[in-house]
N, C-alpha and C positions, 0 to 999 in steps of 0.2 A: 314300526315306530320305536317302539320300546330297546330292539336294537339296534338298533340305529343311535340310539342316545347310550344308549352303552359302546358302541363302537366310539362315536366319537371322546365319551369321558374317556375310557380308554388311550384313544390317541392325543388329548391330550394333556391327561396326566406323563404319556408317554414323551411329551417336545418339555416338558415342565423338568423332566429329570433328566433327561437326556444332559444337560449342560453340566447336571453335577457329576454326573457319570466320567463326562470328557475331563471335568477338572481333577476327578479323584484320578486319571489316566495320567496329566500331564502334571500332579503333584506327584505321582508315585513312581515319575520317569525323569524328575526334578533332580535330584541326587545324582541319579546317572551321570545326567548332561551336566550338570556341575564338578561332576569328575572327568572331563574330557570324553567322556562315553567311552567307548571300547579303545581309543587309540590310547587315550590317557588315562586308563586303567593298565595297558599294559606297558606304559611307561612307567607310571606308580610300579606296578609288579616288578618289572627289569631292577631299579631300585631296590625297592623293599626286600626281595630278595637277595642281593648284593649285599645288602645290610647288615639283613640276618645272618647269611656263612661270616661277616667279618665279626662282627659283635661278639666278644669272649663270653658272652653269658648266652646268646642265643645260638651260636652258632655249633656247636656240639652236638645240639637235638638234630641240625637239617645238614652235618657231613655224610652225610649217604645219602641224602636227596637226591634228584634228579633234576635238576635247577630248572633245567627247560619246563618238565612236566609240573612241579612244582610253580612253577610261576601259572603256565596255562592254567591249573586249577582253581587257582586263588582269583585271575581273572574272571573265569566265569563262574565264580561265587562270590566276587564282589559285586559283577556285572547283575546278579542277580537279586543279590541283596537288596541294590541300589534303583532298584527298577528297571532296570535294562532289558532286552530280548535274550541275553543269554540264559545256559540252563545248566547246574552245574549238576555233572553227573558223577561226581567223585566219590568215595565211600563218606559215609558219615564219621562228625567228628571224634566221637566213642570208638570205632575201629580205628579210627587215622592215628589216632594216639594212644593206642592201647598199648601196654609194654615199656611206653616210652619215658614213667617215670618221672612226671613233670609237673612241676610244684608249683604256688602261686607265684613266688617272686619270679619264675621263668618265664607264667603267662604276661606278667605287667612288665617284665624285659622286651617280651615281644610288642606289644603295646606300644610301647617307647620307643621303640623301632619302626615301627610303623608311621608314629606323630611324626617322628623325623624324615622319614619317607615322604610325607602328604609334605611338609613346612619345605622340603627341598623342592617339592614340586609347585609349591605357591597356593595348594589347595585350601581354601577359606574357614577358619578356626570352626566356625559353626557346621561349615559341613564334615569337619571330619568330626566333630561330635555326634553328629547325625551318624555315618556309619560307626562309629565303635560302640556304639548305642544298640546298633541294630545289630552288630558283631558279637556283645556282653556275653550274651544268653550261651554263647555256645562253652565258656570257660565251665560251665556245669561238666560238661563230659570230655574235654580235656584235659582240665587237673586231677591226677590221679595220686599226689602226694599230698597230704594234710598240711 
């Protein structure tokens, strides 16, 4: 008897959370689908990158880049960021830009480049604050100029 009432508190405390569980799923897969999910992310990327080699303040850092691989990556580190199934397996942002010399007014260059990216694609004011939000944190080990 006694387990028997613990199986079923069990099961169901377990239908009780279950629903927040699915919503923390499809809040944290929100973003994603708000940015086109994978197709319109790497429409964003096509862009954004395109932007960046043009931009006289950004484009110096990514003239040796490799445009194609360069954009795949940012894909599946945006895809990821955003909630998405992607899984970005690219070095971290400390190796990626180490050497490279790169100051705060560069990181807020690319930034601005980016905004312009999202606004060209019609992506929604408040979701691109959501990703640059989630994006901030990494400027710690990118800027390597005071």
């Amino acid at each position: 008897m006694k387990k028997t009432l613990i199986a079923l508190t069990v099961a169901c405390a377990s239908l009780l959370t279950a629903p927040s569980f699915a919503q923390t799923a499809m809040a944290q897969d929100a973003l994603y689908k708000t940015f086109g999910e994978k197709a319109g992310l790497v429409k964003l990327m096509d862009d954004f990158v395109n932007r960046l080699k043009a931009d006289s303040r950004t484009g110096p850092h990514f003239k040796d880049a490799n445009p194609r691989n360069l954009k795949e990556q940012l894909v599946d580190q945006v895809c990821q960021v955003t909630g998405g199934p992607c899984v970005y397996q690219g070095s971290d942002m400390k190796s990626a830009h180490s050497g490279m010399d790169i100051k705060t007014s560069d990181f807020n260059a690319l930034v601005e480049v980016m905004q312009q990216a999202m606004d060209a694609q019609g992506i929604p004011f408040q979701a691109q604050n959501q990703l640059l939000a989630k994006l901030a944190p990494m400027h710690r080990d990118i800027i390597s100029v005071k």
